[in-house]
C-alpha positions as CSV (number, residue, x, y, z in Angstrom):
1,X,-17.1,-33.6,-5.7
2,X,-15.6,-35.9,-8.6
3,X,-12.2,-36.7,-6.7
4,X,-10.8,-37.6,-10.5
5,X,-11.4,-34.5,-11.8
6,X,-9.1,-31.3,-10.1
7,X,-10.9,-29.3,-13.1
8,X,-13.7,-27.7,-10.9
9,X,-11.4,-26.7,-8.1
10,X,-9.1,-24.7,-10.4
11,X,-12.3,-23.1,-11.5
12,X,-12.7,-22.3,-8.5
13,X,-9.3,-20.7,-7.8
14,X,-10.0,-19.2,-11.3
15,X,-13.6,-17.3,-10.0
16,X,-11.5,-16.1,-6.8
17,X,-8.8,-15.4,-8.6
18,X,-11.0,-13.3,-11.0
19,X,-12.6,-11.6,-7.8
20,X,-9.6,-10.2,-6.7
21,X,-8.8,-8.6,-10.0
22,X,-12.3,-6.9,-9.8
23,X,-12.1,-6.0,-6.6
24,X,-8.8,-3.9,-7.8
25,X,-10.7,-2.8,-10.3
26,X,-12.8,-1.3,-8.0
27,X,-10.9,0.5,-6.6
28,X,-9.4,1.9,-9.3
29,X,-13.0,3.5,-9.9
30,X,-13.1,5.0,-6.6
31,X,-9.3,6.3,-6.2
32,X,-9.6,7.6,-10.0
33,X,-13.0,9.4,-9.0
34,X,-14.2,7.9,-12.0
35,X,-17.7,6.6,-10.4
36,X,-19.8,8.9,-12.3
37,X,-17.8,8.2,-15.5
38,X,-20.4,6.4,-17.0
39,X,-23.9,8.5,-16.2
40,X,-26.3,5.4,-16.7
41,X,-27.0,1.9,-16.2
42,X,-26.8,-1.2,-17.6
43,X,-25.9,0.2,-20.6
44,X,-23.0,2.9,-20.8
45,X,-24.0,6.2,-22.8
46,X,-26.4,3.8,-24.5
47,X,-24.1,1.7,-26.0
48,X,-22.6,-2.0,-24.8
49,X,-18.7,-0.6,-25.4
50,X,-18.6,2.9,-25.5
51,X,-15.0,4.7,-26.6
52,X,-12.1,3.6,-23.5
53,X,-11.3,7.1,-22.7
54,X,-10.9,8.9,-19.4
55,X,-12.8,7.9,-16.7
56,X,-14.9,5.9,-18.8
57,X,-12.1,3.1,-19.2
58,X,-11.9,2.6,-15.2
59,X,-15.8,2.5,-14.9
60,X,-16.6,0.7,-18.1
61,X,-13.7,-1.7,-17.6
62,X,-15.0,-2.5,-13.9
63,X,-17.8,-3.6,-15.6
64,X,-16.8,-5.4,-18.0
65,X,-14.7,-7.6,-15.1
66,X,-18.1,-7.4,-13.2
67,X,-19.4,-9.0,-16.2
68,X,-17.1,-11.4,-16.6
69,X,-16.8,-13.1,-12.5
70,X,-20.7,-13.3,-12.9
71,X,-20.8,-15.5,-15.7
72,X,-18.0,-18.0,-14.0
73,X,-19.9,-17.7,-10.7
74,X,-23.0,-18.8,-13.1
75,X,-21.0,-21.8,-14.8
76,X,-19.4,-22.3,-11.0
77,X,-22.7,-23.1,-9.4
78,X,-24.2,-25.2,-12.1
79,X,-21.5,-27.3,-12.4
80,X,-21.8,-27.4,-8.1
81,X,-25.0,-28.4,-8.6
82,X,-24.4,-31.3,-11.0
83,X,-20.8,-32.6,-9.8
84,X,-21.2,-31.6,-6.3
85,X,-22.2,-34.4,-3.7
86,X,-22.3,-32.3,-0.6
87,X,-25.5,-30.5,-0.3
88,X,-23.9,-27.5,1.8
89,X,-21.3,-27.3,-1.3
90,X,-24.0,-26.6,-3.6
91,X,-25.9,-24.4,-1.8
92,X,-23.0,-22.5,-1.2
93,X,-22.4,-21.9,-5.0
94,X,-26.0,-20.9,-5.1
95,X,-25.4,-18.5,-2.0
96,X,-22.4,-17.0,-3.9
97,X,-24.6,-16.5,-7.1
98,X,-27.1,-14.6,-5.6
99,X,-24.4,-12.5,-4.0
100,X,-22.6,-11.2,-7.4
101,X,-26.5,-10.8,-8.9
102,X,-27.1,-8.6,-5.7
103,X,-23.5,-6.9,-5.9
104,X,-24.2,-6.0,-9.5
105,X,-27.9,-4.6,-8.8
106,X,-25.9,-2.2,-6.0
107,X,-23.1,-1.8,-8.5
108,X,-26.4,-0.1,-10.4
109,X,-27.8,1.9,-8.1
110,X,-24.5,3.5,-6.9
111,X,-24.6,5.3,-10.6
112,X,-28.5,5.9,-10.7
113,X,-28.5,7.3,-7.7
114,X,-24.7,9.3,-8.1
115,X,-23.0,7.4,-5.4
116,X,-24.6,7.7,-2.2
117,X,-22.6,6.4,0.3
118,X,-24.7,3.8,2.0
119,X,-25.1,2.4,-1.2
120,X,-21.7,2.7,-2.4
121,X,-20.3,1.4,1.4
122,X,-22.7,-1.5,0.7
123,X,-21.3,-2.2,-2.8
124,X,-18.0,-2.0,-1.3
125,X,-18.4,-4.3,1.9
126,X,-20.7,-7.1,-0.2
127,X,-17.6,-7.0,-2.9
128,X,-15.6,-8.6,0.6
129,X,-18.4,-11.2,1.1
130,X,-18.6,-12.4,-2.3
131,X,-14.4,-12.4,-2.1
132,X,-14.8,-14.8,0.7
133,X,-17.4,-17.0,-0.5
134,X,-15.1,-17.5,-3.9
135,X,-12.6,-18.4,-1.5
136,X,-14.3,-20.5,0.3
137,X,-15.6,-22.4,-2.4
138,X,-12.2,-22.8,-3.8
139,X,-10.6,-24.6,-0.3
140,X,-13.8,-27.0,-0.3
141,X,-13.2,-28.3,-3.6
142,X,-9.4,-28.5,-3.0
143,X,-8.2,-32.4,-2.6
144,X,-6.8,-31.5,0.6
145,X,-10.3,-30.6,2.3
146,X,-10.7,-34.5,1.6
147,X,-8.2,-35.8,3.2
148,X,-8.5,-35.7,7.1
149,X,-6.7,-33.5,8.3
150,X,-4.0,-34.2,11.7
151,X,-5.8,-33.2,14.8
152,X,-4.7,-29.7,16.7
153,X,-5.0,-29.7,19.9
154,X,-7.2,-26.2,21.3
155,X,-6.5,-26.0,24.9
156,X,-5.2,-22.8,25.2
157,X,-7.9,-19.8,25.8
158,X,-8.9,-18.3,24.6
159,X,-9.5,-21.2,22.4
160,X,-7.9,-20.7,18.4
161,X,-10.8,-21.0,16.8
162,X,-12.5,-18.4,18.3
163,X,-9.1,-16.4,18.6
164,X,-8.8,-16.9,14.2
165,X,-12.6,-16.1,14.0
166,X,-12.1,-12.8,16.0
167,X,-9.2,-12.0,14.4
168,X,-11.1,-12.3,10.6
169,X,-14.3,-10.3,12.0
170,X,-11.8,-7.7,12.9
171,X,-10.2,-7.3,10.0
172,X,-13.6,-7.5,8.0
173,X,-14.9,-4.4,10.2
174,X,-11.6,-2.7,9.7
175,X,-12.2,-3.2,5.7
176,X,-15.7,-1.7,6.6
177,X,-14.3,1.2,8.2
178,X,-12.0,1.6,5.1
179,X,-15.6,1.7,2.7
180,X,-17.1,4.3,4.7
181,X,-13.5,6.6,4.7
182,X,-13.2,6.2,0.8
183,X,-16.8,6.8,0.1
184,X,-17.1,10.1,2.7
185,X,-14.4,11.8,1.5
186,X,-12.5,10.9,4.7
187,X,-9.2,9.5,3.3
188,X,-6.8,12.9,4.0
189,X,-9.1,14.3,6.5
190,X,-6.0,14.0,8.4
191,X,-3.1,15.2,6.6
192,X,-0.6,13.6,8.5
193,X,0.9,10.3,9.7
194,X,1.8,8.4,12.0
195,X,0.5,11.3,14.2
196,X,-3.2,13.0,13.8
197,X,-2.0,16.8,13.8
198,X,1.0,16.4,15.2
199,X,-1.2,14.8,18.3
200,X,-2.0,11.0,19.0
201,X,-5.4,12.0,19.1
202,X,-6.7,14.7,16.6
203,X,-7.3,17.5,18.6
204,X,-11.6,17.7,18.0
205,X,-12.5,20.7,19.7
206,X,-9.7,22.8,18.0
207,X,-10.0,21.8,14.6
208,X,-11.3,24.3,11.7
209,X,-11.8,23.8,7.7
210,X,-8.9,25.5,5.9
211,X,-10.2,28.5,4.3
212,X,-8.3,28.1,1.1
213,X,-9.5,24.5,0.2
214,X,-11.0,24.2,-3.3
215,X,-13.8,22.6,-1.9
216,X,-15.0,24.3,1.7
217,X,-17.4,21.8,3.9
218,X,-19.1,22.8,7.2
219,X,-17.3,22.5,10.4
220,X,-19.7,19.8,11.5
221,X,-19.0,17.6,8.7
222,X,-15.3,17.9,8.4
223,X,-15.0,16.7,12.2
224,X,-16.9,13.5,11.3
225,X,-14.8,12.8,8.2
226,X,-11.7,13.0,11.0
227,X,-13.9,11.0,13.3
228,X,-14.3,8.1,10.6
229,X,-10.5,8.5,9.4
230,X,-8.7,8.4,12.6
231,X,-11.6,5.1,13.5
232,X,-9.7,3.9,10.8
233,X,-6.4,4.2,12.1
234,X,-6.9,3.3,15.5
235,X,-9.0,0.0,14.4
236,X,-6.1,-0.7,12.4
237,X,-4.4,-1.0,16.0
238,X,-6.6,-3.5,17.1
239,X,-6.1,-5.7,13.6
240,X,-2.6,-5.3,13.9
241,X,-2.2,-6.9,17.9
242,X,-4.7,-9.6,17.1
243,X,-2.8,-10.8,14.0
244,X,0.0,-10.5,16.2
245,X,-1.6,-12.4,19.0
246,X,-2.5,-15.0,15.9
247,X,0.4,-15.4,14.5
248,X,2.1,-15.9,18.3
249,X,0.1,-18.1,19.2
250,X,0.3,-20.6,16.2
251,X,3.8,-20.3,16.1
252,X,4.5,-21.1,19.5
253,X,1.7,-24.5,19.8
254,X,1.2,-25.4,16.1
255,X,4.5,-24.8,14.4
256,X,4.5,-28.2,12.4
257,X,0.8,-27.7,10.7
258,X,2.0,-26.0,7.7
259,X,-1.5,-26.0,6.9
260,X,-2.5,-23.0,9.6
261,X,1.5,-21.6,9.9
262,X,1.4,-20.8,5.7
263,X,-1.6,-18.8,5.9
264,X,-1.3,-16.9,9.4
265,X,2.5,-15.6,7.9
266,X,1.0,-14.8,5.2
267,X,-1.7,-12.6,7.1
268,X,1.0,-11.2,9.0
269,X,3.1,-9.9,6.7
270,X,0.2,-8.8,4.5
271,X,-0.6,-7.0,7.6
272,X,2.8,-4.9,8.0
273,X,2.5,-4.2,3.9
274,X,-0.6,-2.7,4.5
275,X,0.3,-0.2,7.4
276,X,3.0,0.4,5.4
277,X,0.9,1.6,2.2
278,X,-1.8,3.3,4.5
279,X,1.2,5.7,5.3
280,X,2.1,6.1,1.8
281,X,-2.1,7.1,1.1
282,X,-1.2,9.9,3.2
283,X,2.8,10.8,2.5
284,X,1.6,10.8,-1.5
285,X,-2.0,12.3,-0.8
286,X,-3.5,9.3,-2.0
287,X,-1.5,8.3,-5.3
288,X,-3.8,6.0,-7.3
289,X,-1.5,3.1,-7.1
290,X,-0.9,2.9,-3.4
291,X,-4.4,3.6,-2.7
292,X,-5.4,0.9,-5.1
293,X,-3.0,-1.4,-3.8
294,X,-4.0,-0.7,-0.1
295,X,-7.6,-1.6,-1.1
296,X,-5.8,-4.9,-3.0
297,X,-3.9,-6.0,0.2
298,X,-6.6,-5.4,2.6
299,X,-9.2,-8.0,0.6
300,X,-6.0,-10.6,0.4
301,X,-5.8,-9.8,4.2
302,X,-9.2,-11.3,4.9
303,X,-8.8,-14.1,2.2
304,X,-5.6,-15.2,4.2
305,X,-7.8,-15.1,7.5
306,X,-10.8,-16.9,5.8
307,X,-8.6,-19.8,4.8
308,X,-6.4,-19.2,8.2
309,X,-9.9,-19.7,10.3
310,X,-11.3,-22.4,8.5
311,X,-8.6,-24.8,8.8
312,X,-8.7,-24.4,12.2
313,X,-11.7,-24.9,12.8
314,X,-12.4,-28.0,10.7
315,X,-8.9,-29.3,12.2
316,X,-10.0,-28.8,15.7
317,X,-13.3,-30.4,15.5
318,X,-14.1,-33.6,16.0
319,X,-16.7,-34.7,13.0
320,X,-15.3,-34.1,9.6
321,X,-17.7,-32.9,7.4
């Protein structure tokens, strides 16, 4: 990287900036119910900006943001390519073009084929990875992944990098979880909170489809949506004691290294936030801005642990890259 010119790391911090605002915008499409909106693809009821009413302002507008992060990650990754001296840099900018290119062709295909949910859990879940690459990106170009970093000592087991990776693969299968409840139907399969029908665990073998819902489903199908929702709450759990464990952990050994404490409290609190507007999904039956915003804290969730993990490993290892 040109260490005179900060300009392509605040482009960075632009692009994931940018990324978070479409992930929002995301899920404002699906917490709207505005996925169908627009009925075709690329173009929206044949025209390039079709009247911003409705449903059509969420779906269009996602679009138009979609737009928007792919033609920075386009301008990112050229100017990667011709700035950038580390190889793994550049690729990476490559990587994370190919990724929005992909995200947008599954963006497509979640409207052709009227949201199937593999698709649309796929869109959702690949919306993360790009998230992180952007991320990523942004803390490589910064001028303190120059400088070398103070060493961290990693005796303890088990050791922190591979506590910090475990705890981000968590919360990344925990935001997969999430994908497959919004895109199943599965978010008030359970109607209550903190409890699952008045029980710890939702009591399977008794449970029957109100008779009176506007939308009756088989039997069969509304004890999976439970199975998938309460999944979600109980892996929620095991996100919640490993950030704990995390957060522990640095603060008891690594207090000093701003570098790892900033982000870890960061994750920590996001992390009490979030269980905090997963209840209010349920209390308000999933009001559009609290759903939205749960979807908005969960992706800054995995940013924080991205950034958390990578320090830590690159100031625990002995070659700096």
């Amino acid at each position: 990287m040109d260490v005179d010119n900060p300009w392509l790391h605040r482009f960075a911090v632009l692009t994931a900036a940018a990324t978070l605002f479409l992930i929002v915008a995301g899920g404002l499409v699906t917490s709207t119910g505005s996925g169908l909106a627009v009925p075709d693809w690329p173009l929206s009821y044949g025209m390039v900006f079709p009247p911003m009413v409705g449903g059509i302002f969420y779906e269009h507008g996602h679009r138009m943001i979609a737009t928007f992060v792919g033609f920075l990650t386009t301008v990112l990754a050229a100017w990667l390519w011709r700035r950038e001296k580390r190889q793994w840099v550049r690729r990476l900018g490559l990587l994370a073009l190919a990724t929005v290119a992909l995200q947008g062709i599954l963006g497509g295909l979640t409207v052709l084929y009227l949201l199937p949910a593999p698709v649309s859990v796929a869109h959702a879940c690949l919306a993360q990875t790009f998230f992180c690459l952007t991320v990523s990106i942004a803390l490589f170009t910064s001028a303190e992944w120059q400088r070398r970093p103070p060493p961290v000592a990693d005796a303890g087991r088990p050791s922190l990098r591979g506590l910090c990776l475990a705890t981000v693969a968590a919360v990344y299968a925990q935001l997969l979880l999430g994908a497959v409840m919004r895109h199943t139907e599965a978010g008030l399969a359970i109607p209550d909170f903190p409890l699952s029908f008045g029980h710890l665990v939702p009591p399977f073998s008794s449970l029957s489809v109100n008779p009176t819902a506007p939308f009756p489903i088989p039997l069969e199908e509304y004890r999976n949506r439970v199975l998938i929702h309460f999944a979600h709450r109980a892996w929620a759990v095991a996100v919640a004691l490993l950030v704990g464990w995390t957060t522990c952990r640095l603060l008891k050994t690594h207090r000093d290294h701003r570098a790892l404490v900033r982000p870890v409290l960061l994750m920590a609190g996001l992390v009490v936030l979030q269980v905090c507007l997963g209840a209010f999904v349920i209390w308000t039956e999933k009001a559009v801005p609290v759903a939205t915003a749960h979807v908005a804290v969960g992706a800054s969730i995995l940013a924080s642990g991205v950034v958390l993990t990578l320090r830590t490993w690159r100031m625990t290892k002995a070659e700096i890259v």
